[in-house]
N, C-alpha and C positions, 0 to 999 in steps of 0.2 A: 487478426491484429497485424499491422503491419511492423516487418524486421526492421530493426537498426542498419545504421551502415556497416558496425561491426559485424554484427547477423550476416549481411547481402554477401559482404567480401568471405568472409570465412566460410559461406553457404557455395561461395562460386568456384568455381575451378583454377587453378595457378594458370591456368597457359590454355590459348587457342586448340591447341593439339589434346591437354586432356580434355578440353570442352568438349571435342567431337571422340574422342573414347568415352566418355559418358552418355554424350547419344546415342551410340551405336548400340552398348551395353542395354540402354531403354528399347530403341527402336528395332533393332535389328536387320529384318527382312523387309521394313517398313518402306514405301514409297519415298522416296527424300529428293531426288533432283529428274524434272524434265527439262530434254533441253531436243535443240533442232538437227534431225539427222542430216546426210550429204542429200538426202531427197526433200529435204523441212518438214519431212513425217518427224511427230517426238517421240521420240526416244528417252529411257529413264534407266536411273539407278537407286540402287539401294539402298539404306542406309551403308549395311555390310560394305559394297558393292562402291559406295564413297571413299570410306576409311581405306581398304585396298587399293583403290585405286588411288589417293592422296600417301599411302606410304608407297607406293612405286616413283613418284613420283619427288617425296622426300630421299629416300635411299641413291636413286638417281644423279639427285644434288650432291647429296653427300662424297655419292663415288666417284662426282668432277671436282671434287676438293673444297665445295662449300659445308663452312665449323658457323660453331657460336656467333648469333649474332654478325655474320657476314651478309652484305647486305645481294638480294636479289633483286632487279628490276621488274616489274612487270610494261609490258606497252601493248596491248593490244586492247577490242574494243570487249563489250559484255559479251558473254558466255561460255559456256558451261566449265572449256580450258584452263578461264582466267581464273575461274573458283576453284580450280584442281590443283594448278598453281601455286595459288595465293596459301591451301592448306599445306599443300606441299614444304613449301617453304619455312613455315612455320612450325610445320613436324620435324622440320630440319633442324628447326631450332636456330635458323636463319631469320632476318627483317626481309619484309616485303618493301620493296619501294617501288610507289607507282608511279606508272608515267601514263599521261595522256598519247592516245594513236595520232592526234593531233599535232600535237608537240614538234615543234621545226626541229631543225638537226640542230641546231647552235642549243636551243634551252636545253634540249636530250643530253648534250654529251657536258651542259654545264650541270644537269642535274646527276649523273653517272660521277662527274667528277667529283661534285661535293657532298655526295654520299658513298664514296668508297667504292661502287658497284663491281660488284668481282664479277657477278654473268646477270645475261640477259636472256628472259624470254619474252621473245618476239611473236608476234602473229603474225609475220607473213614478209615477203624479201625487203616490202616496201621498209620495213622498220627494222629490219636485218642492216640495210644496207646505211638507214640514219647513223647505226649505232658505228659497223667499220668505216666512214666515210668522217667519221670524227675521231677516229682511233689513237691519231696524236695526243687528245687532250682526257682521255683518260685510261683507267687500267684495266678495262674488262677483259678478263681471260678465256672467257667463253660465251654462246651466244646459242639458246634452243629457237627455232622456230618452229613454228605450230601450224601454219599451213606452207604446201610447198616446200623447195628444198632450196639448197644451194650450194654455190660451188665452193667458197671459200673454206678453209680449213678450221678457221675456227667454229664452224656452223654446225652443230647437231638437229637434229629431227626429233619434233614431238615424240615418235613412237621409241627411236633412239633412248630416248632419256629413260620413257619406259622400260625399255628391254636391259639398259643399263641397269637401273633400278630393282627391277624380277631379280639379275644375276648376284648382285649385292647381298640383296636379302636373303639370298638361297646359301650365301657363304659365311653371311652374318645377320640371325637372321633378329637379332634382339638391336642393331642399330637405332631403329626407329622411334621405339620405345624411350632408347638409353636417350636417345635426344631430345622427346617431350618431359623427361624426367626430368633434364637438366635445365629446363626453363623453366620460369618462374613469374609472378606479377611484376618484376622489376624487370626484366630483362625485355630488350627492345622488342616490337612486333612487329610494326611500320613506319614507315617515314613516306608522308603525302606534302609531296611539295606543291603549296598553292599556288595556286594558278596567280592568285592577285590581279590588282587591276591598275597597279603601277609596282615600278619596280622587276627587281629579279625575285621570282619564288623562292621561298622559305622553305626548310623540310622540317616538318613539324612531328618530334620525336613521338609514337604512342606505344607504351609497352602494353605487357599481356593485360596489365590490369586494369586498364581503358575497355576493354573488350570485353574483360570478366565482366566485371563492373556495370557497362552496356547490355546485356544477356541479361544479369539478375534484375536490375534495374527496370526494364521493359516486360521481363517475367513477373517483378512484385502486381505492374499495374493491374494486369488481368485480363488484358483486352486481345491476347493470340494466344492461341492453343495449338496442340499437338493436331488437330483436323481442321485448320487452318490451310488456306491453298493461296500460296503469294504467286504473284507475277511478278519477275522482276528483268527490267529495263536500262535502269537507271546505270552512269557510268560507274562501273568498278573505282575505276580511279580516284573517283570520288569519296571523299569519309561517307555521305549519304548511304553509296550502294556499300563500301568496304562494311559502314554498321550492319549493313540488312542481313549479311553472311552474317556474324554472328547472334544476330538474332534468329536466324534461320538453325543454328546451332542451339542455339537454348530453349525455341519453340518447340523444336523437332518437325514444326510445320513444312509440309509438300510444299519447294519451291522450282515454279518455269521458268527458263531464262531464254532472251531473244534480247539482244542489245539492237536488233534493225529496227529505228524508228516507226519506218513507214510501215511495221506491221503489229503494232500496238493493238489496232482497234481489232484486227484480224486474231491477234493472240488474246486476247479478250474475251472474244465469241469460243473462240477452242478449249481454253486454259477454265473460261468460268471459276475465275479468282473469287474468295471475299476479301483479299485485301491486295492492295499494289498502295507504290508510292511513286510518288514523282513533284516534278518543279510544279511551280503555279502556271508556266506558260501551258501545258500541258490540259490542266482541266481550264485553262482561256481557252485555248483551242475549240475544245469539248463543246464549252458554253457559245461560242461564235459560230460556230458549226450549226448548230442548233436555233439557232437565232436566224443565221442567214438563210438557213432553208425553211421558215414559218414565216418570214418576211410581209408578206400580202397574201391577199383572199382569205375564205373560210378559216386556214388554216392560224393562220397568223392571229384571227380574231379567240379560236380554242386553246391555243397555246397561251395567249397570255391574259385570258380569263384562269387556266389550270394553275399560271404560273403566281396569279395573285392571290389563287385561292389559296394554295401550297405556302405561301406567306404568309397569311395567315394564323398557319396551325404549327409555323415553328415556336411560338413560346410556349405551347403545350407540350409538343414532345421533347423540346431541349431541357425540360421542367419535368419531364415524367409525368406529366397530369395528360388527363383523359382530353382526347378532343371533341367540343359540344356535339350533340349528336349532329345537327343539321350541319355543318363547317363539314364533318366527317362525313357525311351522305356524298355532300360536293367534293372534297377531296377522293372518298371511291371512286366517282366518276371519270375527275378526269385524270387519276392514277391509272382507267383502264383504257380512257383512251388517250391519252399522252407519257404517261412517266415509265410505263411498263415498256413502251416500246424502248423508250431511252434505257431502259434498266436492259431492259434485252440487249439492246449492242455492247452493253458491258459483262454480258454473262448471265445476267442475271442474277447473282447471287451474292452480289457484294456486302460485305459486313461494315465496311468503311473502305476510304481512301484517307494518305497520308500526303498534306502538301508540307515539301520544304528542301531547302538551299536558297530561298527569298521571299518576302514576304508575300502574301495572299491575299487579295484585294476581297477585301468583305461582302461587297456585293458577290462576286465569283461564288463562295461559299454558300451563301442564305440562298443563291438560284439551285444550285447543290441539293443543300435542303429540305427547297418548298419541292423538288423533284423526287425527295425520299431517299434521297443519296447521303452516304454520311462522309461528309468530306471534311477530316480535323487536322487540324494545323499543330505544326510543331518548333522545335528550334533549336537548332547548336552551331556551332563551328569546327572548323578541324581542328581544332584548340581541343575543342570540347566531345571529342570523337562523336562529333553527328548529332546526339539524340540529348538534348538536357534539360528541356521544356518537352514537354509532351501534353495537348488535348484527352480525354477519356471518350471515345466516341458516345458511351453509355448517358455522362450527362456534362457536354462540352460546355463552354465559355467560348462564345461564338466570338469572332472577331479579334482569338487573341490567342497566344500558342499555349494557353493553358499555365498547369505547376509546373515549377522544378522537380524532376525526376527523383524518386527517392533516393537520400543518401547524398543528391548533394546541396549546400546550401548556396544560396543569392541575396543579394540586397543591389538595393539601387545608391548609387554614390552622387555626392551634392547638384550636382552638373549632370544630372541623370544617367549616368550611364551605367549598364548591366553590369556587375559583377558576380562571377560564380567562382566556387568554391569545390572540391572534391575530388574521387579516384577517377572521374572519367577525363579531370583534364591534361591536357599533356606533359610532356617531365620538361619542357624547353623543345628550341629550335637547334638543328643541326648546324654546328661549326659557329653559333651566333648567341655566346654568352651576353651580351650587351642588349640583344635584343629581347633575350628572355628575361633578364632583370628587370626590364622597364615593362613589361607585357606584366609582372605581378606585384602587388603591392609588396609591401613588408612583412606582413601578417597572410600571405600567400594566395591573396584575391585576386584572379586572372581579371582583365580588362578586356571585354568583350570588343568594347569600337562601338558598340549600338546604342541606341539610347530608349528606354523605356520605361514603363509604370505597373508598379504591383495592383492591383486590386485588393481587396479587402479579404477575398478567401485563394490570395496570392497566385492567381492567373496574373500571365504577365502580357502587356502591350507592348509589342516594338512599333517604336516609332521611324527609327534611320539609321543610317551609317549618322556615327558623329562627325565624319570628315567631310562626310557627302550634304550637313545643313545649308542651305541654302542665305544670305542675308541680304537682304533688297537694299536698294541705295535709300529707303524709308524706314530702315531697321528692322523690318521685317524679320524671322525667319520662318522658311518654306524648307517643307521635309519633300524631296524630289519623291523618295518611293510610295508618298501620299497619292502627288499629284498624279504622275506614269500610272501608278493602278487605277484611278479611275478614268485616265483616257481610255485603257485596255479595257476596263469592265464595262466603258459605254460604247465601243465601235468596232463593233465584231471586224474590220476591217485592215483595224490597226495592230501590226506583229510586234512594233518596236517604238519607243518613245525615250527619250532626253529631254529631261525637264532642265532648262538653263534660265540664270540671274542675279548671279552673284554681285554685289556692287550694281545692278542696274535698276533702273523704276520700275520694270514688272517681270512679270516670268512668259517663258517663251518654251517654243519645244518644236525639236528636231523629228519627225514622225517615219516610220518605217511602216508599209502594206505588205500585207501578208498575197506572197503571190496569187495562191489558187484563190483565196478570198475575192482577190480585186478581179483575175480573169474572169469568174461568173459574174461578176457586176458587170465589168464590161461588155459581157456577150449578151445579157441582158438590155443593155442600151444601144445597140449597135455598136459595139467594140470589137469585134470578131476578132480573133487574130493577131492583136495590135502588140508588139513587144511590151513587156514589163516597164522599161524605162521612160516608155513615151507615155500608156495609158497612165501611169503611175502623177505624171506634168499639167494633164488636163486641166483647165479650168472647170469642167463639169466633176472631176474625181474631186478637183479643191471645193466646190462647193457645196457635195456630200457630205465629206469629212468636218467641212465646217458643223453641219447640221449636230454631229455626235459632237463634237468637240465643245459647244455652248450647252451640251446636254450634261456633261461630265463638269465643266463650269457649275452648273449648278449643285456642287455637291461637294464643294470646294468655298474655303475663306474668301473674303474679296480679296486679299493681297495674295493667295494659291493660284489667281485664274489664271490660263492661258490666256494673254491679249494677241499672239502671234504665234504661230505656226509655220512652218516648213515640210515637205513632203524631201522626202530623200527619193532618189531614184535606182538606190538599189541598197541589196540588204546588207544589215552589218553584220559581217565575220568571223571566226575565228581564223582564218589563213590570209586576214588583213588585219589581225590584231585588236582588233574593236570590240572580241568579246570573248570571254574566255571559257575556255572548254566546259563551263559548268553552266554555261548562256548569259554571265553575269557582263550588264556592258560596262566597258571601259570609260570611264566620263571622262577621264582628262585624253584617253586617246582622240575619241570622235571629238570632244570638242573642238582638240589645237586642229585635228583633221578637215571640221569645215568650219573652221573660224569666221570667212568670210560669208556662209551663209547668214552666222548666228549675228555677225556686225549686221548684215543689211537688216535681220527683226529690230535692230533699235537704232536703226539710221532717224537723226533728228530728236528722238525720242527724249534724248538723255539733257540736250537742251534747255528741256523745259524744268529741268530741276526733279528736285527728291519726289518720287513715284510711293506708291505702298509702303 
């Protein structure tokens, strides 16, 4: 029977800090963190071997004069550090506040100033030097780095803080303790200032009881255990990864960390996960990859005979019913000669994958699937500390991020949009009462910004950002993240898309290639060699792209289709501002950015009067 939410909360822990003395107390000697040594051999710790190492690290703090609720920086990218940190801090009885490694020195030192930041830890001189190189504009008093040294005097050394830390505790040695004691589910934990996609970022207050909350929450479902093995990737900075730490804390589950991108597929094969999480572009990659190399010949013909059989047999297994014997003969088949190998470059042993930070384009999923991969969708915001829709991998609602997490409630408001209810969402925005009164109704219903539909056994559909609706000069509306995921999910070639139209006769879109994608195409045509920016211009690449582009048209309203296109010739940014640190693109940046492209898709056009 499942708990109440008085149950969940009163069942959870007050505070970060005792959540990981209660695992420790369970686990003890148990496996708890790999991460990568100075040789990328892994290396691991203990449960025990965690908590000792997060109270050196709190005591540390303490003994450079961070109290209650003082706020700590973090800037650096994922691993093992960031998480030692991040508890640290919070043993301290300190807020974490995170900062993107990305992050220009101007946002850095406006995010340090408008959360008070007393010290920073940095990962390395580059973001040492962001933070003194803006020193006028705020008051940080101190600054650890975590690789490398420096010369400045405000600079302490990762192992410094340690050693500070050890000597502390050996003088005082109940500090640590007295500090998780004195916080509570009300008292601040983090502040994640969103990235956004206009605007200056917001620091979006979450106390311990977002966390508790998230822990029990994800424990009611049932779906991770303590012999559980997560991979984890995904940005810290992020509420996404900031959740998975403390579900990582509530599962007790083994987790690896390697924040280096480009060695996902590599930590895969080593790590042999059943679960990891990540964005959707991520398993698009997956799926393109896979696609591009089964292309033509024999192969190409096995793959997507395997890939339709495997489609199939998804309303059996997402139903729990038996698959017909003959469907399943054919499914064995080409499980052993197609999907095992793809299971194999993931480990082999995956129990599921979790997409989310944007939505997932349904085809991406059901090819997932019919491959025997369980890949379930979820959904929150940093409002909503990460996780507040969740799929059951056991027996998902394909195509949609599932219930509301227990404990907290949802309904949909006239004009469709999500509203959620509950301890996971945040207490308000830092320094910005005005903004947090209008973020919740009267009766304390946060206003998500999306717009969606319950189902009947309350799975929910997100449809869009409600600012990001599209309305044609035919009155149309067009949901952009409709249209973008199924260019992505027909053209393994395509990294990036901007679907535009607002006020004009049809919809158009700005398209971005995926480097290494298009170079094997090219070399494949006599392209050898040819820079990014020119293969990218061809009229032979434009008339490929056409090909996928009226393929994904088909799957699409008549007033949704692409009637024009545009190929960019290079990719869009984070350090040109086009996309922010979490991959989400900026629409009103890139558009005022190539305005002039998107005028020539409706030179003449608009002429002719009201379109779609």
């Amino acid at each position: 029977m499942s708990r109440t939410l008085d149950q969940l909360m009163a069942d959870s822990a007050p505070s970060v800090g005792e959540m990981l003395r209660r695992r420790v107390a369970q686990s003890q000697t148990k496996e708890a963190l790999k991460y990568r040594g100075p040789d990328d051999a892994w290396l691991s710790l203990t449960w025990l071997e965690v908590e000792e190492y997060a109270h050196e690290i709190a005591a540390g703090l303490i003994s450079l004069g961070v109290e209650h609720e003082d706020r700590v920086a973090i800037a650096s990218s994922t691993r093992m550090e960031w998480i030692m940190a991040d508890l640290g801090v919070m043993c301290a009885a300190a807020a974490t506040t995170t900062v993107y490694p990305t992050t220009k020195g101007e946002d850095v030192a406006y995010i340090l100033s408008d959360a008070g930041v007393k010290l920073v830890i940095a990962e390395d001189a580059e973001q040492s030097d962001k933070v003194l190189a803006q020193a006028e504009h705020h008051n940080v008093q101190a600054i650890v780095q975590i690789d490398g040294t420096h010369d400045h005097d405000m600079v302490h050394s990762w192992e410094e803080l340690r050693e500070l830390g050890r000597a502390y505790l050996k003088d005082n040695p109940g500090v640590v303790d007295e500090a998780i004691n004195s916080t509570n589910h009300d008292s601040l934990s983090t502040l994640i200032y969103t990235s956004g996609t206009t605007g200056r970022p917001k620091g979006v207050r979450l106390n311990h009881s977002v966390w508790a909350y998230e822990g029990e929450g994800v424990k009611e479902l049932g779906i991770i255990t303590e012999e559980d093995v997560h991979f984890m990737w995904l940005p810290l900075s992020h509420v996404f990864g900031k959740c998975l730490i403390t579900i990582w804390l509530s599962s007790g589950m083994l987790t690896a960390v390697d924040g280096d991108l480009t060695r996902i597929v590599q930590g895969l094969g080593e790590i042999r996960p059943t679960v990891m999480a990540g964005a959707p572009r991520i398993f698009e990659k997956v799926r393109n990859a896979v696609m591009i190399g089964n292309s033509s010949g024999v192969k190409s013909l096995i793959a997507r005979r395997a890939f339709s059989t495997g489609m199939k047999t998804i309303p059996y297994r997402v139903a729990g019913k038996k698959v017909p014997p003959l469907l399943a003969a054919r499914y064995a088949l080409y499980d052993k000669l197609v999907f095992s190998k793809l299971k194999a470059r993931m480990g082999g042993r995956v129990k599921f994958f979790v997409s989310g930070s944007a939505k997932l384009n349904a085809q991406v999923q059901r090819w997932f699937w019919a491959a025997g991969i369980n890949l379930i969708e979820g959904y929150g915001l940093t409002e909503t500390g990460a996780i507040t829709f969740l799929n059951d991998y056991r027996k998902p609602a394909l195509g949609t991020v599932g219930p509301v997490l227990p404990g907290t409630e949802t309904k949909i408001a006239e004009d469709g949009e999500i509203l959620v209810r509950g301890p996971g969402v945040t207490a308000g925005y830092e320094n910005l009462p005005e903004a947090t009164a209008e973020s919740f109704t009267e009766d304390g219903w946060f206003h998500t910004g999306d717009i969606g539909e319950l189902d009947d056994l309350g799975n929910l559909r997100i449809t869009d950002r409600k600012k990001d609706l599209i309305k044609t000069s035919g009155g149309k509306f067009v949901a952009p993240q409709k249209v973008e995921g199924a260019i992505l999910a027909n053209c393994p070639y395509i990294s990036q898309a901007v679907v535009t139209g607002e006020g004009r006769k049809y919809i158009s879109a700005l398209v971005v290639l995926d480097p290494d994608a298009i170079a094997g195409w090219g070399d494949g045509k006599g392209y050898q060699g040819m820079p990014y920016s020119e293969l990218t211009q061809l009229e032979h690449t434009r008339r490929m792209l056409n090909h996928y582009i009226e393929r994904a048209n088909q799957r699409l309203e008549r007033w949704e289709t692409i009637k024009k296109f545009t190929i960019l010739d290079q990719e869009l940014t984070v350090d040109d501002d086009e996309v922010t640190p979490s991959l989400k693109i900026r629409r009103g940046a890139v558009e005022e950015k190539y305005s002039d492209l998107i005028e020539q898709m409706y030179e003449g056009a608009e002429a002719d009067g009201p379109g779609n």
